[in-house]
mmCIF file as gemmi writes it, N, C-alpha and C atoms, coordinates in Angstrom:
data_model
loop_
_atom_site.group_PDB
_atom_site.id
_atom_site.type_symbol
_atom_site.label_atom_id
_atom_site.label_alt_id
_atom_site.label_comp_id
_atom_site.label_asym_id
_atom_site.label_entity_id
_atom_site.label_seq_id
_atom_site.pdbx_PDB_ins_code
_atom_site.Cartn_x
_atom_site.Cartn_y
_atom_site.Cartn_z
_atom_site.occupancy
_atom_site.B_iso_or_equiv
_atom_site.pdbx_formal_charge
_atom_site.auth_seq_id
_atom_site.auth_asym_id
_atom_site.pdbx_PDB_model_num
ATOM 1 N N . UNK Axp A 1 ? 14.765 -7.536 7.638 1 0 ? 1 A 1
ATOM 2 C CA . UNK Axp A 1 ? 14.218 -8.724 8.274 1 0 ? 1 A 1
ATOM 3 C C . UNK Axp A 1 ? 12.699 -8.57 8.401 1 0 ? 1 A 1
ATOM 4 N N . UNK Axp A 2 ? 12.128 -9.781 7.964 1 0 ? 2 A 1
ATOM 5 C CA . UNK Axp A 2 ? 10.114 -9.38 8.164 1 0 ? 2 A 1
ATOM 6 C C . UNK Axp A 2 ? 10.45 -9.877 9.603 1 0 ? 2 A 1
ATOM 7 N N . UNK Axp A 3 ? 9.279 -8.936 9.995 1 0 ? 3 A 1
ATOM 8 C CA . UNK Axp A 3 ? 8.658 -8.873 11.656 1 0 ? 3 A 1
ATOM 9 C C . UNK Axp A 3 ? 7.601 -9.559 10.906 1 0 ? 3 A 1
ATOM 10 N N . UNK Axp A 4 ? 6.599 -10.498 12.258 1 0 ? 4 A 1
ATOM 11 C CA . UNK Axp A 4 ? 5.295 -10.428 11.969 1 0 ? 4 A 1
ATOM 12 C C . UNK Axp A 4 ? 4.482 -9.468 12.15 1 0 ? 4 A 1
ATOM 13 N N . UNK Axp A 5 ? 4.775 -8.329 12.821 1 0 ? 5 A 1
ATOM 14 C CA . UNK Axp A 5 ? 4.043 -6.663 13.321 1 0 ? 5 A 1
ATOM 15 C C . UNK Axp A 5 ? 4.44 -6.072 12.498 1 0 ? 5 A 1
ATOM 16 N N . UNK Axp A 6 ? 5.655 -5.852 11.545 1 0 ? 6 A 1
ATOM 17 C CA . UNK Axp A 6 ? 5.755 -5.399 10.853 1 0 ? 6 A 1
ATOM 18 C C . UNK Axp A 6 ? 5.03 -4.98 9.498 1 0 ? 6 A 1
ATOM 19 N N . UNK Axp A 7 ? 4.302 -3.757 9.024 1 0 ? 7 A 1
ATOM 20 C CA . UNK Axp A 7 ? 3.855 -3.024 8.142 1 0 ? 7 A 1
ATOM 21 C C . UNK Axp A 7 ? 4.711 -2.745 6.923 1 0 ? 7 A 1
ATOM 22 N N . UNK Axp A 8 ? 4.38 -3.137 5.191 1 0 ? 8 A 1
ATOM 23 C CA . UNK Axp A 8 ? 4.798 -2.808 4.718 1 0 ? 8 A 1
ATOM 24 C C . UNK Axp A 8 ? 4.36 -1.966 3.139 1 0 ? 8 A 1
ATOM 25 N N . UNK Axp A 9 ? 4.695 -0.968 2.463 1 0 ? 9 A 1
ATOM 26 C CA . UNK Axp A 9 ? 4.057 0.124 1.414 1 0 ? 9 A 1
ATOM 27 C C . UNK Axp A 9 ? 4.502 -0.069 0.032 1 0 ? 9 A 1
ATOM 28 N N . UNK Axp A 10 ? 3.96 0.328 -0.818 1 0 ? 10 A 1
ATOM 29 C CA . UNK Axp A 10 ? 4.838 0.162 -2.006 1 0 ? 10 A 1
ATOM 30 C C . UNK Axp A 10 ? 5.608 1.481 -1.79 1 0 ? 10 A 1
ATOM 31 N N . UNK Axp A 11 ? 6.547 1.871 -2.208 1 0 ? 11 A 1
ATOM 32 C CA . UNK Axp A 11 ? 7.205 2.997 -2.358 1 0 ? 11 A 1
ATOM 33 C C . UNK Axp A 11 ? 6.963 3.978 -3.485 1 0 ? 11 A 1
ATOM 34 N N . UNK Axp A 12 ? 6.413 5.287 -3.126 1 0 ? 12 A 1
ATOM 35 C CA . UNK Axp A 12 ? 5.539 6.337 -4.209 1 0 ? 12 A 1
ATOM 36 C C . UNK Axp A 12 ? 6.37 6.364 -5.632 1 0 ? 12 A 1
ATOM 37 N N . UNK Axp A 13 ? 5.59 6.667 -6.557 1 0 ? 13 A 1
ATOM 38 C CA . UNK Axp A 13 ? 6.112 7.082 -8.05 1 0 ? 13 A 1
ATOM 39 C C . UNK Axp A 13 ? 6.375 5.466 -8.724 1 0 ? 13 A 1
ATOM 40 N N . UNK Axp A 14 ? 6.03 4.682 -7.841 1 0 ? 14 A 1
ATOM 41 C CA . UNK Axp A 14 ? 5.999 3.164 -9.039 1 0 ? 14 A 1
ATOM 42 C C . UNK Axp A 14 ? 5.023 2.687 -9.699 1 0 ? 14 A 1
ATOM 43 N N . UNK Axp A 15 ? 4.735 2.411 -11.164 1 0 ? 15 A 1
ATOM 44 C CA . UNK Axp A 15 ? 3.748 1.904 -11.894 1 0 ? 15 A 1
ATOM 45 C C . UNK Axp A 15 ? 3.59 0.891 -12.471 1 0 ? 15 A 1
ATOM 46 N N . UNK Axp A 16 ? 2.764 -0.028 -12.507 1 0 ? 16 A 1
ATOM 47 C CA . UNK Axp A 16 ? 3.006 -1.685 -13.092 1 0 ? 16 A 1
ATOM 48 C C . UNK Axp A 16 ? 1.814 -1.707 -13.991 1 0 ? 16 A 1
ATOM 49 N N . UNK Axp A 17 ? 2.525 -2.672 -14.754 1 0 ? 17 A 1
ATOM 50 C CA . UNK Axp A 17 ? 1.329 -3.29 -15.354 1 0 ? 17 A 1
ATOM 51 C C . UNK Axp A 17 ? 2.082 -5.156 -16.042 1 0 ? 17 A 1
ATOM 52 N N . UNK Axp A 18 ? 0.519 -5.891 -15.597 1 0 ? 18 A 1
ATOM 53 C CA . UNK Axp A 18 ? 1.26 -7.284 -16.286 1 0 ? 18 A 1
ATOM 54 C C . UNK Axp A 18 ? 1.196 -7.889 -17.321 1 0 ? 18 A 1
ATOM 55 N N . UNK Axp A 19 ? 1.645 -8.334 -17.775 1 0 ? 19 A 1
ATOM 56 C CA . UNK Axp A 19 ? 2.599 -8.585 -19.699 1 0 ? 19 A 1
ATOM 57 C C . UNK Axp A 19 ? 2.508 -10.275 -19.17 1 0 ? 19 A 1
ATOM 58 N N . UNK Axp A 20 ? 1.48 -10.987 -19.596 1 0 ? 20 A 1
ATOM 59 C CA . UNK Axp A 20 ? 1.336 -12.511 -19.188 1 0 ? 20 A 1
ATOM 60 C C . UNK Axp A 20 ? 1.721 -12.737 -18.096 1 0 ? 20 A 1
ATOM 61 N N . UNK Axp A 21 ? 3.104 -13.588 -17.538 1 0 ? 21 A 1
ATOM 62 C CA . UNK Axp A 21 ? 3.212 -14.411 -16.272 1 0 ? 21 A 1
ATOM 63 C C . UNK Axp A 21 ? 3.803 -13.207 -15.56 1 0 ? 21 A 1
ATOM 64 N N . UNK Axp A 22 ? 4.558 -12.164 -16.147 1 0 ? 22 A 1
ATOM 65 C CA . UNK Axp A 22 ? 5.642 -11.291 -15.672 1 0 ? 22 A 1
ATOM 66 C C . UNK Axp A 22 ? 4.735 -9.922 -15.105 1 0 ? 22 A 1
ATOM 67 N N . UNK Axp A 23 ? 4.867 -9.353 -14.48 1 0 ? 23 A 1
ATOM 68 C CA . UNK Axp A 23 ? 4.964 -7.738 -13.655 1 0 ? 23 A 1
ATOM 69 C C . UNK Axp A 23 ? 5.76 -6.61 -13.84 1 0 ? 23 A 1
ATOM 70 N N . UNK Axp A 24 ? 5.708 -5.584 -15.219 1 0 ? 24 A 1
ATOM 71 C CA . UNK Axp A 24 ? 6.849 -4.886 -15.084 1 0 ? 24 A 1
ATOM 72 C C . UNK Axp A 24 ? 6.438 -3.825 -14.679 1 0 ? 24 A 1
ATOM 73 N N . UNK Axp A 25 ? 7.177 -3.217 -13.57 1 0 ? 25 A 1
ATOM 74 C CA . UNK Axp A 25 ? 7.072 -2.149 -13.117 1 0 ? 25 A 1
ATOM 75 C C . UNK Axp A 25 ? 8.371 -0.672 -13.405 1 0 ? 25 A 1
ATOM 76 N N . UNK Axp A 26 ? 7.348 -0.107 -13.908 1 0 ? 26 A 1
ATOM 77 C CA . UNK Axp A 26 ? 8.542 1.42 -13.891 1 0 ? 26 A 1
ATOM 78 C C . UNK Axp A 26 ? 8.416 2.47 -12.715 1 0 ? 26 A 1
ATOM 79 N N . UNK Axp A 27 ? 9.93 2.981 -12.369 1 0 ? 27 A 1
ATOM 80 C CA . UNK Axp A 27 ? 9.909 3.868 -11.568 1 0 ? 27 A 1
ATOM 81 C C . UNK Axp A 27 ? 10.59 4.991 -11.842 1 0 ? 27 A 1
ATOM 82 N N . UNK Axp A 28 ? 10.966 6.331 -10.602 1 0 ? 28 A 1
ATOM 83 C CA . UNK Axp A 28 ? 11.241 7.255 -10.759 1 0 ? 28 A 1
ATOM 84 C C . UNK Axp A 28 ? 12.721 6.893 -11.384 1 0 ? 28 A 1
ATOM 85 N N . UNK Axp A 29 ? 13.283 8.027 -12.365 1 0 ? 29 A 1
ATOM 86 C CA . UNK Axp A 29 ? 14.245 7.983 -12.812 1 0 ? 29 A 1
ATOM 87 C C . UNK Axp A 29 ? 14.701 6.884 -14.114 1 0 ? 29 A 1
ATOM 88 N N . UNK Axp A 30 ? 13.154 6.266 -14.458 1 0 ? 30 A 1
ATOM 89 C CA . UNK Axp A 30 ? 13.336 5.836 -15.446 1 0 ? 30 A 1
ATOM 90 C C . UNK Axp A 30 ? 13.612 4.362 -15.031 1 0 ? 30 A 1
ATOM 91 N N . UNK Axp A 31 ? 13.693 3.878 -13.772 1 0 ? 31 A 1
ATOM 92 C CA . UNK Axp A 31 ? 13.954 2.318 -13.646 1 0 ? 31 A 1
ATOM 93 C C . UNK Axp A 31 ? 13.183 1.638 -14.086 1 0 ? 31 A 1
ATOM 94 N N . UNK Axp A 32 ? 13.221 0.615 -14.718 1 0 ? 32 A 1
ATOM 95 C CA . UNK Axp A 32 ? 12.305 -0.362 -14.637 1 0 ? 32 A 1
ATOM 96 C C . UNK Axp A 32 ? 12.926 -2.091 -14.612 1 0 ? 32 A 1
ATOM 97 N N . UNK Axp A 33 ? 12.003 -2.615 -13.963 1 0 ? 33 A 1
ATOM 98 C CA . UNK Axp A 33 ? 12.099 -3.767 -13.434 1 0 ? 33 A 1
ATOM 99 C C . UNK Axp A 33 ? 11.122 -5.202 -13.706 1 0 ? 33 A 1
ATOM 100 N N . UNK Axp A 34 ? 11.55 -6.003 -14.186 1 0 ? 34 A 1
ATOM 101 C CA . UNK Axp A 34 ? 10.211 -7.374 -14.261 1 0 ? 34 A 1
ATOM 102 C C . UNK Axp A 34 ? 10.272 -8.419 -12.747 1 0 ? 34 A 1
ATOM 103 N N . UNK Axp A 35 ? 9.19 -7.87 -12.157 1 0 ? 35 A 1
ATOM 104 C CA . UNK Axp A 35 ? 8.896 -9.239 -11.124 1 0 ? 35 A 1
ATOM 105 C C . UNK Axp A 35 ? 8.3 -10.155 -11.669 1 0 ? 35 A 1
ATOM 106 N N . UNK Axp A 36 ? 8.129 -11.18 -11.218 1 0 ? 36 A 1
ATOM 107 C CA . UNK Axp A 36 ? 7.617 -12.784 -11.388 1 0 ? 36 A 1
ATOM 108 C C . UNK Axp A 36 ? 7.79 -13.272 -10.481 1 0 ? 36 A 1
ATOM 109 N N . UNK Axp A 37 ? 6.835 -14.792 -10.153 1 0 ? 37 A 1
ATOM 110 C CA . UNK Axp A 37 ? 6.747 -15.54 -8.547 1 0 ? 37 A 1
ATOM 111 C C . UNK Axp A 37 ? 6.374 -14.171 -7.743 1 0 ? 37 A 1
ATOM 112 N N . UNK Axp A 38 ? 6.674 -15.154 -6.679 1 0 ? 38 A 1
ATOM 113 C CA . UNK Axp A 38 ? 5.829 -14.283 -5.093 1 0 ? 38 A 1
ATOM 114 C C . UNK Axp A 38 ? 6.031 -12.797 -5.321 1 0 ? 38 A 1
ATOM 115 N N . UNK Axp A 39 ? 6.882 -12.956 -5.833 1 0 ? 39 A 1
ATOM 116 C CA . UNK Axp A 39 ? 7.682 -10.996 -5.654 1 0 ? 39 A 1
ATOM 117 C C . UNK Axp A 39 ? 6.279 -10.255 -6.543 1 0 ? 39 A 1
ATOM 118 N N . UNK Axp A 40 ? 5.768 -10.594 -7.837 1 0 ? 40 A 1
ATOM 119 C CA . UNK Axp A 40 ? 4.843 -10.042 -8.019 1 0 ? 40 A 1
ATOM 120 C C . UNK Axp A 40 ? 3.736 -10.189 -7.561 1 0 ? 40 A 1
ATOM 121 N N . UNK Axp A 41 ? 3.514 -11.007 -6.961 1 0 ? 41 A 1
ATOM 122 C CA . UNK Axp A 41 ? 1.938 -11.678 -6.011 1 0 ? 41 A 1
ATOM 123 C C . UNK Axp A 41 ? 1.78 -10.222 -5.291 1 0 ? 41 A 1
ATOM 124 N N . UNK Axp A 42 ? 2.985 -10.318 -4.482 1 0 ? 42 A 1
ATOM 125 C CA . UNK Axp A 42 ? 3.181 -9.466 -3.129 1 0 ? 42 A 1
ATOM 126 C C . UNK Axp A 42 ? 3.334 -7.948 -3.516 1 0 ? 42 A 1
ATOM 127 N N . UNK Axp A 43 ? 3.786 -7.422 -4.626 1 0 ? 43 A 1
ATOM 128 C CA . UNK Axp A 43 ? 3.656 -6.555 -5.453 1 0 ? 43 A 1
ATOM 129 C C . UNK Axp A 43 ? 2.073 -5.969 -5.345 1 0 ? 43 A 1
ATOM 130 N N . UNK Axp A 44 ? 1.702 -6.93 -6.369 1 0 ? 44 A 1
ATOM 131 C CA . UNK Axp A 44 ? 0.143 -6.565 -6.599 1 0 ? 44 A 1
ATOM 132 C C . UNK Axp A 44 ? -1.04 -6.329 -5.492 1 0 ? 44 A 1
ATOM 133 N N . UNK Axp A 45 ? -0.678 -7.392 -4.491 1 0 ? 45 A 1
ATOM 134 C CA . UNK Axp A 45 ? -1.262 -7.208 -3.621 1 0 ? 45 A 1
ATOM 135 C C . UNK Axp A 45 ? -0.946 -5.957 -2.179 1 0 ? 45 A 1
ATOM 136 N N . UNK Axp A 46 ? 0.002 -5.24 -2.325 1 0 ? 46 A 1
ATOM 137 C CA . UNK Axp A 46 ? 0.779 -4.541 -1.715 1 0 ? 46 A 1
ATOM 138 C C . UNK Axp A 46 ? 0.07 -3.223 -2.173 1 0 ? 46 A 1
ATOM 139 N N . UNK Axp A 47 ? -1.308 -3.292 -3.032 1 0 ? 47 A 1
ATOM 140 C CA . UNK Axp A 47 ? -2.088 -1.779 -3.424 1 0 ? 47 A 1
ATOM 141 C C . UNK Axp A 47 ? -2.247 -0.996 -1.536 1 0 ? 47 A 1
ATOM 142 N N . UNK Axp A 48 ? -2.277 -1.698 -0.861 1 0 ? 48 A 1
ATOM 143 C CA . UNK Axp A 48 ? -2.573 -1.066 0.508 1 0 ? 48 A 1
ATOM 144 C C . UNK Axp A 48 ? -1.439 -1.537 2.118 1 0 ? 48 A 1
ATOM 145 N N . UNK Axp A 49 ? -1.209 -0.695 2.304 1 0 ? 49 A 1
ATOM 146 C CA . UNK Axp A 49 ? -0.444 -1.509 3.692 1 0 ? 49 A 1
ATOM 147 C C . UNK Axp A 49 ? -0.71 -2.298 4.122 1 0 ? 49 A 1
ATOM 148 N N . UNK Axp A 50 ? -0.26 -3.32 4.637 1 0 ? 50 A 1
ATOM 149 C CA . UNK Axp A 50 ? -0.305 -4.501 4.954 1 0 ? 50 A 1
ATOM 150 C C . UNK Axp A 50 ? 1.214 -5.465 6.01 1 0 ? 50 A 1
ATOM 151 N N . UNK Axp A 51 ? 0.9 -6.182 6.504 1 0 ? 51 A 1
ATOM 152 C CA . UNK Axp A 51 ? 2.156 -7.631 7.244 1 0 ? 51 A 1
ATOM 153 C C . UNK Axp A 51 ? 1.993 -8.394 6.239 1 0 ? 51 A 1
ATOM 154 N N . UNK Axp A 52 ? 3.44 -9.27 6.681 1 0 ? 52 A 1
ATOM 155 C CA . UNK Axp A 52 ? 3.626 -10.231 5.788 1 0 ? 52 A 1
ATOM 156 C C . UNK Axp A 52 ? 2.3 -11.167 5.989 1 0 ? 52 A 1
ATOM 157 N N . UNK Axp A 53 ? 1.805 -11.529 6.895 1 0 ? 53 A 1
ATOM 158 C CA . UNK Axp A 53 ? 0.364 -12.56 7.46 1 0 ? 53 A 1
ATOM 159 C C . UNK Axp A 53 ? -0.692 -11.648 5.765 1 0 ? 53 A 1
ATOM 160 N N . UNK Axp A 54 ? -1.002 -10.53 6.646 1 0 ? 54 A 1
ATOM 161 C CA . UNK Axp A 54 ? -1.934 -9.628 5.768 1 0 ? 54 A 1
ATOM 162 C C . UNK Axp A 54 ? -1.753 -9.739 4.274 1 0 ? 54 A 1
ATOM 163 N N . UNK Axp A 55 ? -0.294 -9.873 3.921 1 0 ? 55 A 1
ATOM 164 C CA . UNK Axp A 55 ? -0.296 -10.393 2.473 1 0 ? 55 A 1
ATOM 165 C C . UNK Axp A 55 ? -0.419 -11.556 1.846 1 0 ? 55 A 1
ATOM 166 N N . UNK Axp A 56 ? -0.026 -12.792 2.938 1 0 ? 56 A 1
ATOM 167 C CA . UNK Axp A 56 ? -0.36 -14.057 2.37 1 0 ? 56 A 1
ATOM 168 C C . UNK Axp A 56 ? -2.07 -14.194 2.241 1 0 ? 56 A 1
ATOM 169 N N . UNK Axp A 57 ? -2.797 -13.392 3.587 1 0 ? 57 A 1
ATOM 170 C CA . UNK Axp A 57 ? -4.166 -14.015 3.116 1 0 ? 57 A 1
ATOM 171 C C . UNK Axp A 57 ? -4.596 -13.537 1.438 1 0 ? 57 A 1
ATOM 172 N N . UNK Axp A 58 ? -4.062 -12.19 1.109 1 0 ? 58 A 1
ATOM 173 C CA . UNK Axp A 58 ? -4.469 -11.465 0.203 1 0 ? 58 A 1
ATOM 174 C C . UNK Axp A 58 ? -4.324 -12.078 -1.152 1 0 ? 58 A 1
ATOM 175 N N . UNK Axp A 59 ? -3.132 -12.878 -1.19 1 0 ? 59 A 1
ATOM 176 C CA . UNK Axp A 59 ? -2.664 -13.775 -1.869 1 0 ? 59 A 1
ATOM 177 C C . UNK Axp A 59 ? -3.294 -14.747 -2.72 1 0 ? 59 A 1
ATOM 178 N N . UNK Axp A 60 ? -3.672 -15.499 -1.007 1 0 ? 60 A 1
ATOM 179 C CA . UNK Axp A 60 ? -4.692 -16.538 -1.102 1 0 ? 60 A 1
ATOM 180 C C . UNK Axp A 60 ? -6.116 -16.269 -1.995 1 0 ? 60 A 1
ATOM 181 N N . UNK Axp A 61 ? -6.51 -15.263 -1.092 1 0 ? 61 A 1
ATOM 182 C CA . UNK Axp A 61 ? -7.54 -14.315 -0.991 1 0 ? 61 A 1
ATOM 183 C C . UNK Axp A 61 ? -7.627 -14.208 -2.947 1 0 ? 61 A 1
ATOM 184 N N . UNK Axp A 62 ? -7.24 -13.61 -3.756 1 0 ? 62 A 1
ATOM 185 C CA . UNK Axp A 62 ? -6.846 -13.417 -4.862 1 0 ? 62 A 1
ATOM 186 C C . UNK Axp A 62 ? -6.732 -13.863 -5.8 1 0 ? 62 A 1
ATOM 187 N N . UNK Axp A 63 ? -5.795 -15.24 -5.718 1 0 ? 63 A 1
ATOM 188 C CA . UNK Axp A 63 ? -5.692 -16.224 -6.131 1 0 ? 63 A 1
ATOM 189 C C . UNK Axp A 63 ? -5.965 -17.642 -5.332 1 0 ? 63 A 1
ATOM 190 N N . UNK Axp A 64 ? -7.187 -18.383 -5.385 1 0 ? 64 A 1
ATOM 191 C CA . UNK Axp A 64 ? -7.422 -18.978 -4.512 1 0 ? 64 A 1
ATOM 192 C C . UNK Axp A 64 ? -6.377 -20.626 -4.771 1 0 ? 64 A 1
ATOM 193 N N . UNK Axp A 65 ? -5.854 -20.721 -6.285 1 0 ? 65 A 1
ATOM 194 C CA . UNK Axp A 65 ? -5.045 -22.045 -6.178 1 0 ? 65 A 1
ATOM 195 C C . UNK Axp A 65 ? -3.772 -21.825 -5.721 1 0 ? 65 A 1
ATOM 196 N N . UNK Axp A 66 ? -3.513 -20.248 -5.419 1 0 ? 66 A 1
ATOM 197 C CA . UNK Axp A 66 ? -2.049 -20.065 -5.274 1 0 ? 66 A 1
ATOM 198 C C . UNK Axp A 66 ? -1.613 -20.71 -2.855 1 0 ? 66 A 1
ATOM 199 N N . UNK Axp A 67 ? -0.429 -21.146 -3.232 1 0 ? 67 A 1
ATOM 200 C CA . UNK Axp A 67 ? 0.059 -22.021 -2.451 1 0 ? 67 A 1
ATOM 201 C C . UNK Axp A 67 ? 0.782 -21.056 -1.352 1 0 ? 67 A 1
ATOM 202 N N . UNK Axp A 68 ? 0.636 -20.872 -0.38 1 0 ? 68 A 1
ATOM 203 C CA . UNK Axp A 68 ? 1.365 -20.149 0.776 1 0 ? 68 A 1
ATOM 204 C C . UNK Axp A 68 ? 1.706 -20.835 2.24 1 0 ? 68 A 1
ATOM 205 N N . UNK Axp A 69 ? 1.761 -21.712 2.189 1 0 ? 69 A 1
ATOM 206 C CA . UNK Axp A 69 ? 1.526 -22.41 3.443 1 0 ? 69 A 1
ATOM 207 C C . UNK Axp A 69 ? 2.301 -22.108 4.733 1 0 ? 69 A 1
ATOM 208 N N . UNK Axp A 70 ? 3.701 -21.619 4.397 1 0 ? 70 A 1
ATOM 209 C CA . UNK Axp A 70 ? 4.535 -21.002 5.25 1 0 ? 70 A 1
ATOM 210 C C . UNK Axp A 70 ? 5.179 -19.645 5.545 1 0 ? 70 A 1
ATOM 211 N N . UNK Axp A 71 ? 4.588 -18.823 4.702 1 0 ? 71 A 1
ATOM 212 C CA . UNK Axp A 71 ? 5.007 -17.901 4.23 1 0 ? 71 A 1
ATOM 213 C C . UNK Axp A 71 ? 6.337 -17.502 4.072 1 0 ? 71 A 1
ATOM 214 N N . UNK Axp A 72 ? 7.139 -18.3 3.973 1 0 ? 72 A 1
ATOM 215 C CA . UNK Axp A 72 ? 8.453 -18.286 3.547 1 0 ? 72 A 1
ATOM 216 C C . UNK Axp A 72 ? 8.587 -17.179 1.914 1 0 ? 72 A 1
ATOM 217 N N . UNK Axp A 73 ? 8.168 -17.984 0.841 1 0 ? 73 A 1
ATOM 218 C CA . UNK Axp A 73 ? 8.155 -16.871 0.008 1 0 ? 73 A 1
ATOM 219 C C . UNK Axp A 73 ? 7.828 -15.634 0.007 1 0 ? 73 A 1
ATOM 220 N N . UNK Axp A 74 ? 6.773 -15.193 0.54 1 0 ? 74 A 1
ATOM 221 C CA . UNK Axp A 74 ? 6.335 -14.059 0.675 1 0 ? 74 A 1
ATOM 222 C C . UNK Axp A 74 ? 7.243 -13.537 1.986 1 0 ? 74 A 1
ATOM 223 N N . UNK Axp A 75 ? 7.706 -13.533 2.526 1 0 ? 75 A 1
ATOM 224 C CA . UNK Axp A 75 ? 8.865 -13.257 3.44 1 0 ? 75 A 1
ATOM 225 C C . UNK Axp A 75 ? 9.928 -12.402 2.436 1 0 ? 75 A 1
ATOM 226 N N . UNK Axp A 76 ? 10.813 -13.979 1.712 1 0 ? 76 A 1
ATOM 227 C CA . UNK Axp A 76 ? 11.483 -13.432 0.314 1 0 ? 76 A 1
ATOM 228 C C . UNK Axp A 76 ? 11.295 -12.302 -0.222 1 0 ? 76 A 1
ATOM 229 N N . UNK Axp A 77 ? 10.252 -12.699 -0.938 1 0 ? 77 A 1
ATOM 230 C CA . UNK Axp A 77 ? 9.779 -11.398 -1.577 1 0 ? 77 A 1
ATOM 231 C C . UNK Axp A 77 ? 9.544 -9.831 -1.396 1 0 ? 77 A 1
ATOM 232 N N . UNK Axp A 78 ? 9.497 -9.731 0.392 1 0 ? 78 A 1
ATOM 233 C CA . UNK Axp A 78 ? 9.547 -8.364 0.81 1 0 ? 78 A 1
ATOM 234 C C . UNK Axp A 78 ? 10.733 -8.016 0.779 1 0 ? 78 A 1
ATOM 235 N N . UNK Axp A 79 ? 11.288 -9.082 1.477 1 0 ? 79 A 1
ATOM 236 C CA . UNK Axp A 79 ? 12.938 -8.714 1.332 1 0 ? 79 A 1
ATOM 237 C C . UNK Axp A 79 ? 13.463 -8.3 -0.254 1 0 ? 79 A 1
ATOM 238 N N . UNK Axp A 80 ? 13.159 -9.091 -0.939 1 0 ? 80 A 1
ATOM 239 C CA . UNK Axp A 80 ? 13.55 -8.582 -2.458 1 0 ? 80 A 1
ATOM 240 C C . UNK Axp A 80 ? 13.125 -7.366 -2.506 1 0 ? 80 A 1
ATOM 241 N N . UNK Axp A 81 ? 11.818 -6.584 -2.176 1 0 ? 81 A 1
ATOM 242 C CA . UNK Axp A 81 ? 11.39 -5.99 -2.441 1 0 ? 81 A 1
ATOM 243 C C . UNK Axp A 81 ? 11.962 -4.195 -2.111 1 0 ? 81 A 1
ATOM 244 N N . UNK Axp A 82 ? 11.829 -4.502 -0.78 1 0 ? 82 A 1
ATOM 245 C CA . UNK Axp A 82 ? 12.479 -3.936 0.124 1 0 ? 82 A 1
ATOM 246 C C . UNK Axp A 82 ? 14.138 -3.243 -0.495 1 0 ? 82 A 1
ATOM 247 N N . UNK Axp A 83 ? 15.025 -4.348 -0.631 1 0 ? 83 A 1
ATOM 248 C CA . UNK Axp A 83 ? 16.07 -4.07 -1.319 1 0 ? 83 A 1
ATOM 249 C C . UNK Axp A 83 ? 16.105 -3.666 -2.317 1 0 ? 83 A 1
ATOM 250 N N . UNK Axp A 84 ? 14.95 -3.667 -3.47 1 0 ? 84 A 1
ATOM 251 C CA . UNK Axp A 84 ? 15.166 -2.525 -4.799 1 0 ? 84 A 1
ATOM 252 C C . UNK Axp A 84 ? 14.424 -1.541 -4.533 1 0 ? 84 A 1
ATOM 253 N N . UNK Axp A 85 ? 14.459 -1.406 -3.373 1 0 ? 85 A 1
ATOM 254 C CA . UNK Axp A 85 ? 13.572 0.054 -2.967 1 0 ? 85 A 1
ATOM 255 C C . UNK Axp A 85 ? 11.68 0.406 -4.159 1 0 ? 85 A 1
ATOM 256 N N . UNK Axp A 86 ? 11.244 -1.279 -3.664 1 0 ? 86 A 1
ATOM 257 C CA . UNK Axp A 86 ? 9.973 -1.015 -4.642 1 0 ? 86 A 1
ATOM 258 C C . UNK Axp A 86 ? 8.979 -0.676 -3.364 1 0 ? 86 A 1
ATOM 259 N N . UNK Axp A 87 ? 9.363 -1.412 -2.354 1 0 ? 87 A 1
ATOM 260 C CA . UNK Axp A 87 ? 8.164 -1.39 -0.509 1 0 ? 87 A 1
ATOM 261 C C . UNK Axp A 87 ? 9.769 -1.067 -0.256 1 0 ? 87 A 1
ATOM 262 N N . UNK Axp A 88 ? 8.235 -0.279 1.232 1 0 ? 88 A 1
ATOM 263 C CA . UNK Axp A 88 ? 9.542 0.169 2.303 1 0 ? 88 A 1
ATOM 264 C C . UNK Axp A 88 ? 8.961 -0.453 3.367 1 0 ? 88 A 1
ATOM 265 N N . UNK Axp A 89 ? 9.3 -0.449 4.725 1 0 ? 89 A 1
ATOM 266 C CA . UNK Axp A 89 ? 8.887 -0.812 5.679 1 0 ? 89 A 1
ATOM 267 C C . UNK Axp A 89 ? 8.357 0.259 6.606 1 0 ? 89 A 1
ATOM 268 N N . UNK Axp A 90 ? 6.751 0.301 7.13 1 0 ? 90 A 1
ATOM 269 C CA . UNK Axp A 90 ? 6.38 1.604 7.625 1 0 ? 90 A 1
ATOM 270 C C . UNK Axp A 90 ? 6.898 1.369 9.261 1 0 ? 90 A 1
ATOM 271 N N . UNK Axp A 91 ? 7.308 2.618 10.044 1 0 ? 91 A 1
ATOM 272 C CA . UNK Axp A 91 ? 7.946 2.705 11.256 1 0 ? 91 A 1
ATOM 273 C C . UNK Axp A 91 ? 6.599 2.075 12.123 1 0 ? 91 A 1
């Protein structure tokens, strides 16, 4: 569940790089994975700890036509994130 206090990391040993619209990232053990939409926004912007708030500005910040108004996606997206063990959530 995103907190708004809540802090979140990429999780060590993951490497990306982006291939046009897509984000593929490889990890330990040989995973690899393609993000796209918010999930890679939040990805990319996720080089440093950060809240979900802290990532929408970064977002913004980044991409200035990109759209965040509720942060609903970027919410999503941690959660996605979170669940393939790409961010963790710091205590």
């Amino acid at each position: 569940m995103v907190g708004s206090d809540t802090t979140y990391r990429r999780t060590g040993g993951w490497v990306s790089r982006w291939l046009r619209e897509a984000l593929l990232v490889a990890g330990p053990g040989g995973r690899r994975l393609r993000l796209e939409g918010p999930a890679a926004l939040v990805w990319t912007v996720l080089d440093e700890p950060a809240t979900a708030q802290e990532v929408a500005a970064r977002i913004v910040g980044r991409w200035p036509g990109a759209e965040v108004p509720d942060h609903g996606p970027v919410a999503e997206a941690l959660e996605l994130l979170v669940g393939s063990e790409l961010v963790e959530r710091l205590p």
